[in-house]
C-alpha positions as CSV (number, residue, x, y, z in Angstrom):
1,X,-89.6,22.8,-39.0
2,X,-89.0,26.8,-38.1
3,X,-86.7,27.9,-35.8
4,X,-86.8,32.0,-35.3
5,X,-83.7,33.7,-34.1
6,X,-84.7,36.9,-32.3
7,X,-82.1,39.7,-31.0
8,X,-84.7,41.2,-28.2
9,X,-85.0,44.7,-27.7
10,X,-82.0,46.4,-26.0
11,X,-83.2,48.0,-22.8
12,X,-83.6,51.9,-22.6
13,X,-80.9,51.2,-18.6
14,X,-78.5,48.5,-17.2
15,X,-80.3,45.7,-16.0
16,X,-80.8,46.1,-12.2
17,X,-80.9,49.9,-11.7
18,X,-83.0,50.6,-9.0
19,X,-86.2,53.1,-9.0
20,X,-84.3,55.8,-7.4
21,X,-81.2,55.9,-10.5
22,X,-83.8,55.5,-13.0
23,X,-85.1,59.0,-12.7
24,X,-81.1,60.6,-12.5
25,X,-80.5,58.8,-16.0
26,X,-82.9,60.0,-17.3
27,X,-82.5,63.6,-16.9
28,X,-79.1,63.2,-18.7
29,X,-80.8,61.6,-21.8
30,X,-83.1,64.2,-21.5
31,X,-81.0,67.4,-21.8
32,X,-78.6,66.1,-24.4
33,X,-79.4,66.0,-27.7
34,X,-76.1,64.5,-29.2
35,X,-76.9,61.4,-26.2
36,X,-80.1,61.0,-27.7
37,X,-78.8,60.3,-31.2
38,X,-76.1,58.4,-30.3
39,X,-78.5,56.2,-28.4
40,X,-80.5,55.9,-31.3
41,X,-77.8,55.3,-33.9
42,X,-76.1,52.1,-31.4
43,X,-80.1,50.9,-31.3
44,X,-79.6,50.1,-34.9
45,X,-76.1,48.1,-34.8
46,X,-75.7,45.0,-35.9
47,X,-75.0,43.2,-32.9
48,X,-76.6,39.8,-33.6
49,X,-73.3,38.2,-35.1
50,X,-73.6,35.1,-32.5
51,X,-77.0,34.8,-33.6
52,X,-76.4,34.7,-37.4
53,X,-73.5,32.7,-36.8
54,X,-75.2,29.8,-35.3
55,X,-78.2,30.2,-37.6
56,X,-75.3,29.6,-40.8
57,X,-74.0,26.1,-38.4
58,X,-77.7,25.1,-37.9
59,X,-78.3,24.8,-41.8
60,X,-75.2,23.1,-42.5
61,X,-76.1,20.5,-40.1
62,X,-79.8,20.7,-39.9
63,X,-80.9,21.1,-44.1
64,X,-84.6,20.5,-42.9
65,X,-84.8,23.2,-40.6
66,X,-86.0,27.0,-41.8
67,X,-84.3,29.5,-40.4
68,X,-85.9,32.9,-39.6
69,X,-85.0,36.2,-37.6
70,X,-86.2,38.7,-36.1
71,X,-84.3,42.2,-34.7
72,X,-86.8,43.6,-32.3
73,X,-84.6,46.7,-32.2
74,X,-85.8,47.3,-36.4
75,X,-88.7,45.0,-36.6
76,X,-92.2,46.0,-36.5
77,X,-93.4,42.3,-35.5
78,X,-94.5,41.3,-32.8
79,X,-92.5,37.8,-31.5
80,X,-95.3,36.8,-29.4
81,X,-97.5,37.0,-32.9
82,X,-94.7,35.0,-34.5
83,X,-95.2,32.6,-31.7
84,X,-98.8,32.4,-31.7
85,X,-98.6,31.3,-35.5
86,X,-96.4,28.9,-35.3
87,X,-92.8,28.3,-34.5
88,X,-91.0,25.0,-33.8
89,X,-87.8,26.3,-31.8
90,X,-87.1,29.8,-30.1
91,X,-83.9,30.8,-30.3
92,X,-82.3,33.7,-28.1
93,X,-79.1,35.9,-27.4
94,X,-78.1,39.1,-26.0
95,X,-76.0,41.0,-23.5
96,X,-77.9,42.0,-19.7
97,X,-79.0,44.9,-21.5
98,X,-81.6,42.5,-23.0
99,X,-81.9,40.3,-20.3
100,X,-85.8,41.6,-19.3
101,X,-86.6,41.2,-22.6
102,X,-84.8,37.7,-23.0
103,X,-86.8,36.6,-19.8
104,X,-89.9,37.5,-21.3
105,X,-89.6,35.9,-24.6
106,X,-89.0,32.6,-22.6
107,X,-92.3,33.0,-20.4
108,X,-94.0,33.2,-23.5
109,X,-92.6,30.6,-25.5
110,X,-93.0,28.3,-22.7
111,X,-96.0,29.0,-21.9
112,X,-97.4,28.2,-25.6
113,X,-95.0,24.4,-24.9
114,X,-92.3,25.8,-27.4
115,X,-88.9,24.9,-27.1
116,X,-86.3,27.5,-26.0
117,X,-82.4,27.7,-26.4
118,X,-80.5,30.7,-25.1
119,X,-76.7,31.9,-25.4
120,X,-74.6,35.0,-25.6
121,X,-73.6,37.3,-22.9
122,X,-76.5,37.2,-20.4
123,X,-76.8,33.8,-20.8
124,X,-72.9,33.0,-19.6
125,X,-73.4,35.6,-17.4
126,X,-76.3,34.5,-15.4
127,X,-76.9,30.4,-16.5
128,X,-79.4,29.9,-13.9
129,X,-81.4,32.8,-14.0
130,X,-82.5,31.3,-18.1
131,X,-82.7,27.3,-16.6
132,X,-86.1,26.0,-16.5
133,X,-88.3,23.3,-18.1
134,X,-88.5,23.6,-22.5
135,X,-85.3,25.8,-21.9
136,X,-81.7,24.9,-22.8
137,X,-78.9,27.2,-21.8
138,X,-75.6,26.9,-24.6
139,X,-72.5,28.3,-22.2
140,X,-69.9,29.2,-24.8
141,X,-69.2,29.6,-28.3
142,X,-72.5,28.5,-30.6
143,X,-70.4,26.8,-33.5
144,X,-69.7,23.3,-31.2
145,X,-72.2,23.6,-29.1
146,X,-75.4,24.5,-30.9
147,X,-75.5,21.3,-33.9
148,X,-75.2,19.4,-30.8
149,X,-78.1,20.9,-29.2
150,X,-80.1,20.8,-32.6
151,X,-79.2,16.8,-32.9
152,X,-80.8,16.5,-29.4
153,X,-83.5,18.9,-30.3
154,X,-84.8,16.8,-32.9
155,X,-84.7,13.7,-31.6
156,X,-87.1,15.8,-28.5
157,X,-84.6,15.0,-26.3
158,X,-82.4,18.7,-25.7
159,X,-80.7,18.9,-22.3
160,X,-80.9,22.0,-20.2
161,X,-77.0,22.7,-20.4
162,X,-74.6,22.8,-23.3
163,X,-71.3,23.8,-22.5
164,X,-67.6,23.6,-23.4
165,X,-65.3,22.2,-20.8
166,X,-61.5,23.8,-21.8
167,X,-60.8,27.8,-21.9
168,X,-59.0,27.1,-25.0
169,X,-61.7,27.7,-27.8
170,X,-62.4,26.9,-30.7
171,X,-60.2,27.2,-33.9
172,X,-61.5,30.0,-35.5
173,X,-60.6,28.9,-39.0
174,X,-63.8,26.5,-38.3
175,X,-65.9,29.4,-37.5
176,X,-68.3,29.9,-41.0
177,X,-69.6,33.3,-42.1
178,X,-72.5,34.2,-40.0
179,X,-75.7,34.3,-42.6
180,X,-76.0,38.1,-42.8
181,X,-79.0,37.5,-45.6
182,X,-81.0,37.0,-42.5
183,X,-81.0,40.9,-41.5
184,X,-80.0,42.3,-44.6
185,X,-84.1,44.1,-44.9
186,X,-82.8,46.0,-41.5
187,X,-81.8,49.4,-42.2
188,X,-78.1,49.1,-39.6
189,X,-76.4,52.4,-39.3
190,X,-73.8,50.2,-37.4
191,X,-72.6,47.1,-38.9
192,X,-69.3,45.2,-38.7
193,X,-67.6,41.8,-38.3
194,X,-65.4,40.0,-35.7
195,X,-61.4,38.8,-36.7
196,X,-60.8,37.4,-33.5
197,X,-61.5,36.2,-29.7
198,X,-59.8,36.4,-26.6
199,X,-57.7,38.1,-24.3
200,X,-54.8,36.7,-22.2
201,X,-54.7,39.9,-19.4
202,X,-57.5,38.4,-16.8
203,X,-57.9,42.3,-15.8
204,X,-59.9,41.9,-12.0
205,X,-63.2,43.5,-13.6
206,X,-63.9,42.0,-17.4
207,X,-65.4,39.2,-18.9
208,X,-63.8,38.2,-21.6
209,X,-61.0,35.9,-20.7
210,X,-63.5,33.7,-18.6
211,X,-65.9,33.6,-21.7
212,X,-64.0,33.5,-24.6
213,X,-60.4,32.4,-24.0
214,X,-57.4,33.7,-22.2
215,X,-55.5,33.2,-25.9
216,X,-55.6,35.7,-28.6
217,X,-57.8,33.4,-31.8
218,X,-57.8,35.0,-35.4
219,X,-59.9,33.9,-38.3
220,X,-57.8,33.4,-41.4
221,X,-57.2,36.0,-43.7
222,X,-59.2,35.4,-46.5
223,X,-62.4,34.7,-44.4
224,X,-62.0,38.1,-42.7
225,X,-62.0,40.1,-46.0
226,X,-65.1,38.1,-47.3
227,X,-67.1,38.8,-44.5
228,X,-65.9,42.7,-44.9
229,X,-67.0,42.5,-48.5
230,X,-70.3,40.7,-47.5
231,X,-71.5,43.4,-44.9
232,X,-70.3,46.5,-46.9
233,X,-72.4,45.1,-50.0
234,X,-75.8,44.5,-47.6
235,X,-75.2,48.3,-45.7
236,X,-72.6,50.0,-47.9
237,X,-73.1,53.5,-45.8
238,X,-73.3,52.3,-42.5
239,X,-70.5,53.0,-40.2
240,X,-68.5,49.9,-40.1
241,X,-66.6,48.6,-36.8
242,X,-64.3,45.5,-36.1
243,X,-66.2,43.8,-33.0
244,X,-62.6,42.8,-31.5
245,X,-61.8,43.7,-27.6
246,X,-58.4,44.6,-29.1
247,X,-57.8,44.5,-32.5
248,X,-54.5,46.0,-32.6
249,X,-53.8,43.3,-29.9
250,X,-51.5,41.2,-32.4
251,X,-50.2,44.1,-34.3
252,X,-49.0,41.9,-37.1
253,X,-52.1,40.4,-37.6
254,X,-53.6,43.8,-37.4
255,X,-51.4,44.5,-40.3
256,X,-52.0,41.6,-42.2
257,X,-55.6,42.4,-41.8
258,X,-55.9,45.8,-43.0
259,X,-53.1,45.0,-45.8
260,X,-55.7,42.3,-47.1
261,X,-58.4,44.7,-47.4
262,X,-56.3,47.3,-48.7
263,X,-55.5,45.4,-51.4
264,X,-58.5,43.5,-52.6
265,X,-59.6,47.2,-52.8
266,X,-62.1,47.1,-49.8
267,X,-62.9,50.9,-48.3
268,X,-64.2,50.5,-44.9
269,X,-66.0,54.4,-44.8
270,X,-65.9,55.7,-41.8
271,X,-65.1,53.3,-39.2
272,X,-63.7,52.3,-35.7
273,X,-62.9,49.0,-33.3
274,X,-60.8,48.9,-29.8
275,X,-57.5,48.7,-28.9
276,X,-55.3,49.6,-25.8
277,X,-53.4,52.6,-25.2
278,X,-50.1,51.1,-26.9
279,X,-51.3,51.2,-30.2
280,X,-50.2,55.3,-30.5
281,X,-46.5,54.2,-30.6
282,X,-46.9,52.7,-34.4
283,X,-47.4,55.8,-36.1
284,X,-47.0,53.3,-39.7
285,X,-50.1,50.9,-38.4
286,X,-52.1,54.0,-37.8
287,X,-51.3,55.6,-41.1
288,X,-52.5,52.3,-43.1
289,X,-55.2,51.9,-40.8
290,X,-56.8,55.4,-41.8
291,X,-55.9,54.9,-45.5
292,X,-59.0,52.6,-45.1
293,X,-61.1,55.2,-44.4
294,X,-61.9,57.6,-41.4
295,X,-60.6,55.7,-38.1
296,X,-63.8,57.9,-36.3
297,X,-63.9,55.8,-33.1
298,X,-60.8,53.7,-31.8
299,X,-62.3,52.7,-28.3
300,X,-59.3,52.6,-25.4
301,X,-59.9,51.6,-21.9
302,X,-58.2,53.8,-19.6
303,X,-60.1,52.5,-17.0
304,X,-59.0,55.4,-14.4
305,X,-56.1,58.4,-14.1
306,X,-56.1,56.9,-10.4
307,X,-53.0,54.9,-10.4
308,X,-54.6,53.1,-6.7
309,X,-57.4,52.4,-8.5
310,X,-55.5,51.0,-12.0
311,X,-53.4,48.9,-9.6
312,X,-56.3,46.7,-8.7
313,X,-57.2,46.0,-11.6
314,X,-54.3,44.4,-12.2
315,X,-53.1,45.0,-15.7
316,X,-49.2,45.9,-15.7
317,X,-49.9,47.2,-18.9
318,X,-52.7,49.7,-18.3
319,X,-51.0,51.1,-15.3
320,X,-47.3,51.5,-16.7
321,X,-49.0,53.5,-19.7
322,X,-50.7,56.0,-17.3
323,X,-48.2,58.3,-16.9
324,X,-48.4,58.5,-21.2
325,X,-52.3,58.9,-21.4
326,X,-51.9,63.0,-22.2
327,X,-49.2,61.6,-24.7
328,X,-51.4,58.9,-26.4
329,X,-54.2,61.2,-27.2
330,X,-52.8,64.1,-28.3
331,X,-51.0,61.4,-30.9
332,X,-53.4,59.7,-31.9
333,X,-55.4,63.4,-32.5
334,X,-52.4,64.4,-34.4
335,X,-53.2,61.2,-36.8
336,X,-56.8,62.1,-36.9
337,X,-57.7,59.8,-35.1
338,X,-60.8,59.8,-33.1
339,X,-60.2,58.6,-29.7
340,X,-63.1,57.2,-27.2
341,X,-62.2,56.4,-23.8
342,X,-63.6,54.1,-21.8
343,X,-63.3,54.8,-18.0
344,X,-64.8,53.8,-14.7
345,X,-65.4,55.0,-11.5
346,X,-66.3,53.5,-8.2
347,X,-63.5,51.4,-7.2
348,X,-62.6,50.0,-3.9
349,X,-59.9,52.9,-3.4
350,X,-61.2,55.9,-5.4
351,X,-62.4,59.3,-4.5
352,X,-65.0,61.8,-6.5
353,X,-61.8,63.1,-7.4
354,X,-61.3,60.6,-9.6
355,X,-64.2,61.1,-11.5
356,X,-63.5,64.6,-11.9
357,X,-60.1,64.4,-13.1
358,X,-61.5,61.9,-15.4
359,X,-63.6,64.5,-16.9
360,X,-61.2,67.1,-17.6
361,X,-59.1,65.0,-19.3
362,X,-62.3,63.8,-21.8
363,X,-63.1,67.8,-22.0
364,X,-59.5,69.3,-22.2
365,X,-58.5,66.8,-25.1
366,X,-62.0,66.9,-26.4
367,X,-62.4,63.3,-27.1
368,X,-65.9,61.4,-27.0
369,X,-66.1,58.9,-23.8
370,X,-67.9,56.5,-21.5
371,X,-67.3,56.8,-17.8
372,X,-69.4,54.0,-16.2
373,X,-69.8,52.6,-12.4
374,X,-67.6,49.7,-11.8
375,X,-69.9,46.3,-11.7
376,X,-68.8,43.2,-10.6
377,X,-70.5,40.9,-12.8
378,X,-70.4,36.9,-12.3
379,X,-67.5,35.0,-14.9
380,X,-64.7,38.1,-13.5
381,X,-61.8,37.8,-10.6
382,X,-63.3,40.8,-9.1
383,X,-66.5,38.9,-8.6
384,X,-64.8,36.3,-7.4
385,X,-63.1,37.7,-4.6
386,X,-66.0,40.2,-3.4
387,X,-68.1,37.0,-3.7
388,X,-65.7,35.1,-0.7
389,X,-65.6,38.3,1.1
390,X,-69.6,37.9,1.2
391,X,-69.1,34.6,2.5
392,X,-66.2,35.0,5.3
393,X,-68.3,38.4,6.5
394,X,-72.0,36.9,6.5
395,X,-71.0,32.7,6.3
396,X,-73.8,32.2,3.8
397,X,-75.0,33.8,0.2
398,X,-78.0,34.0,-1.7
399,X,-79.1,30.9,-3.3
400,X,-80.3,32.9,-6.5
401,X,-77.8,34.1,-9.3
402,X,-79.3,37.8,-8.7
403,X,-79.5,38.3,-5.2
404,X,-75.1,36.9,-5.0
405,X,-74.8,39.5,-7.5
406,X,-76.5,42.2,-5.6
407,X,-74.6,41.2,-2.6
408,X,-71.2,41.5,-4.0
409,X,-72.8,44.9,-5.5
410,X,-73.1,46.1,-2.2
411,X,-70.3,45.2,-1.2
412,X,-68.4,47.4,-3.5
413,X,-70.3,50.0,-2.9
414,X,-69.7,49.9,0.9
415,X,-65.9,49.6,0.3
416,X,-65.9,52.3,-2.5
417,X,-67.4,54.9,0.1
418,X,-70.5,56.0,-2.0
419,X,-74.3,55.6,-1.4
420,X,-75.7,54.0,-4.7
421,X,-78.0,57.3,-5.3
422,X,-74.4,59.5,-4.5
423,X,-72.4,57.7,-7.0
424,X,-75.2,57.9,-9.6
425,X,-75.9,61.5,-9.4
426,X,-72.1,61.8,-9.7
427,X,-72.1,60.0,-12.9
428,X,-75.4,61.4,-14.1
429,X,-73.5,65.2,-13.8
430,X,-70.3,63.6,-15.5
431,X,-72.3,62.4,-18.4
432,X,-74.4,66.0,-19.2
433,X,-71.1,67.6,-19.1
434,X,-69.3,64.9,-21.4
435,X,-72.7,65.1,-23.8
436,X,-73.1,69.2,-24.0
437,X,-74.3,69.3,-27.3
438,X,-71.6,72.4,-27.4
439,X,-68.4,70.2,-27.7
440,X,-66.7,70.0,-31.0
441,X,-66.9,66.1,-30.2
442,X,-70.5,65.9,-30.1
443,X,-70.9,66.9,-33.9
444,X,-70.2,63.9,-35.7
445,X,-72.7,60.9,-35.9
446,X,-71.0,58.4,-33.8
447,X,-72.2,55.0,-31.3
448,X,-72.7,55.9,-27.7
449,X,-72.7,53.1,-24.6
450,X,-76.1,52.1,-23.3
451,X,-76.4,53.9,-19.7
């Protein structure tokens, strides 16, 4: 039997722009050079861990099976060719950058009577937009939860929901290496691996407490520098990155990490991952860290200079380090750092000032950034609460996943102050000032967020 895994192709815009922003976004790809690049060189990440993680727990508990994969973002075939020739199981992931794409796939694969099983991102993100007949939705992590759908699957009976019923999460020391083999033809200019899962700070607007944990989960030691070696043999030039939400989280086991790799003599390149703000205060954490190779891109979330609009977001953390945001930069510069910053605009309480004072900062200190519009999107506590707001104003909702969400969407927006087009063009004339190909930032080769 043949199961293909297929990363779809990553949308050129956010899922659910309307006509009118299309056009604004656009323009901004248009005039920047250095966007354009950037775009192209995320295209080409690696971003199918979950994927190759499940397809290494599907042959230790299905032998019989054959596992293939395709990356639509690298790969020249055409899926619905694959399909057409024979396949015995479909299986999907991505983020709602691929979720057009993932929705597709499904039509197809039904349509020819071929099973279907779908996780990641868009899938937890929007479970009933993917549930239909010959499709089964896995809601958390694929090392539990996909052998059980693969013992259902073969006996033709696979339900339409698989999910884990605690926050807690796995132990991560059970979590195998994903089969990297499976992509190794692909020519990644991005590549990396993930040490650990989690986050215990619930900010209002992110994800990743509600779908991976509220506790900070490490993979041992010894597994984290294997994997390291594994992808630096397969794409020894490619810029690698640590896919952790905060890897300097737990800065002992940072250490630990990088100590490892230091010395079983593993050179990262040039490289990057995320942390918060915080991490500029251990000077002795950032020297080893860049003894490892050129820390090009260490992502930090800002969020906002606003402190009203830090406050709702409600991360003590975030906001008392505000005042030190000038500070932590021109730091972590100092080091040689290379500093990304991640903010957002279009709070409840914000102002186009805001925004603006969000892109001097980026220009004065010369840094590389993202500044994207604040979504509420289904799984946060900002979601949440817009969500009963909808209710209490109107009394009812939308019975479809995306018409709640475009409600609460709305509703933002109205509170925020802005039109949808007004914020856009906003952002659209943040971004072609942030990517002038003129800026000393611009030069090196470097990810950029998908707009």
């Amino acid at each position: 039997m043949r199961c293909l895994f297929v990363n779809p192709q990553i949308g050129d815009f956010f899922e659910g722009l309307t006509p009118g922003q299309v056009p604004l976004l656009k323009r901004v790809v248009a005039g920047s050079r250095t966007l354009r690049e950037r775009l192209e060189f995320s295209r080409k990440a690696l971003s199918s861990l979950g994927l190759l993680t499940a397809a290494t727990v599907g042959s230790g508990v299905r032998p019989g099976v054959h596992f293939d994969f395709i990356d639509e973002n690298l790969d020249a075939r055409a899926v619905e060719d694959e399909l057409e020739q024979g396949v015995d199981l479909l299986a999907l992931g991505g983020t709602v950058y691929q979720m057009n794409r993932i929705l597709a796939l499904i039509r197809e694969a039904v349509k020819r009577k071929i099973p279907v099983v779908v996780g990641g991102a868009a899938a937890m993100t929007f479970p009933d937009l993917f549930m239909r007949k010959g499709v089964s939705v896995v809601l958390g992590e694929s090392e539990p939860l996909f052998p059980e759908f693969l013992t259902d699957w073969e006996k033709g009976a696979p339900k339409g929901r698989y999910e884990s019923h605690s926050n807690a999460g796995m132990d991560l020391k059970h979590s195998p290496v994903p089969d990297f083999s499976l992509a190794e033809t692909y020519d990644h200019t991005f590549v990396g691996i993930q040490t650990s899962r989690g986050c215990p700070y619930h900010c209002e607007f992110c994800q990743v407490s509600g779908m991976l944990g509220d506790t900070y989960r490490r993979k041992p030691l010894e597994r984290i520098v294997e994997e390291t070696r594994r992808v630096k043999s397969l794409w020894p030039d490619a810029f690698f990155f640590f896919y952790d939400n905060n890897f300097f989280a737990d800065r002992e086991f940072a250490r630990g990490v990088l100590l490892s790799l230091s010395r079983e003599g593993v050179k990262l390149g040039r490289w990057g991952t995320n942390a918060d703000a915080s991490v500029y205060e251990d000077g002795e954490l950032l020297d080893l860290a860049m003894s490892l190779g050129p820390l090009d891109y260490l992502g930090i979330g800002f969020e906002s200079l606003s402190g009203d609009s830090l406050s709702t977001i409600k991360n003590r953390k975030k906001a008392g380090l505000l005042k030190k945001y000038d500070e932590v930069v021109a730091a972590l510069k100092a080091k040689g750092v290379g500093v990304f910053g991640y903010f957002m605009f279009g709070f409840e309480n914000g102002t186009a000032g805001d925004l603006e004072a969000a892109v001097q900062f980026i220009l004065h200190h010369d840094i590389d950034a993202q500044i994207s519009r604040l979504v509420p999107m289904p799984g946060t506590r900002l979601y949440d609460r817009l969500l009963d707001e909808v209710r209490e104003r109107s009394g009812a909702v939308s019975r479809g996943p995306l018409g709640r969400w475009n409600q609460v969407r709305e509703l933002l927006l109205e509170k925020s102050g802005f039109t949808l087009l007004g914020l856009t063009e906003l952002l659209a004339g943040a971004y072609e000032r942030i990517y002038d190909d003129s800026r000393r930032a611009s030069a090196l080769p470097l990810p950029a967020p998908f707009l």
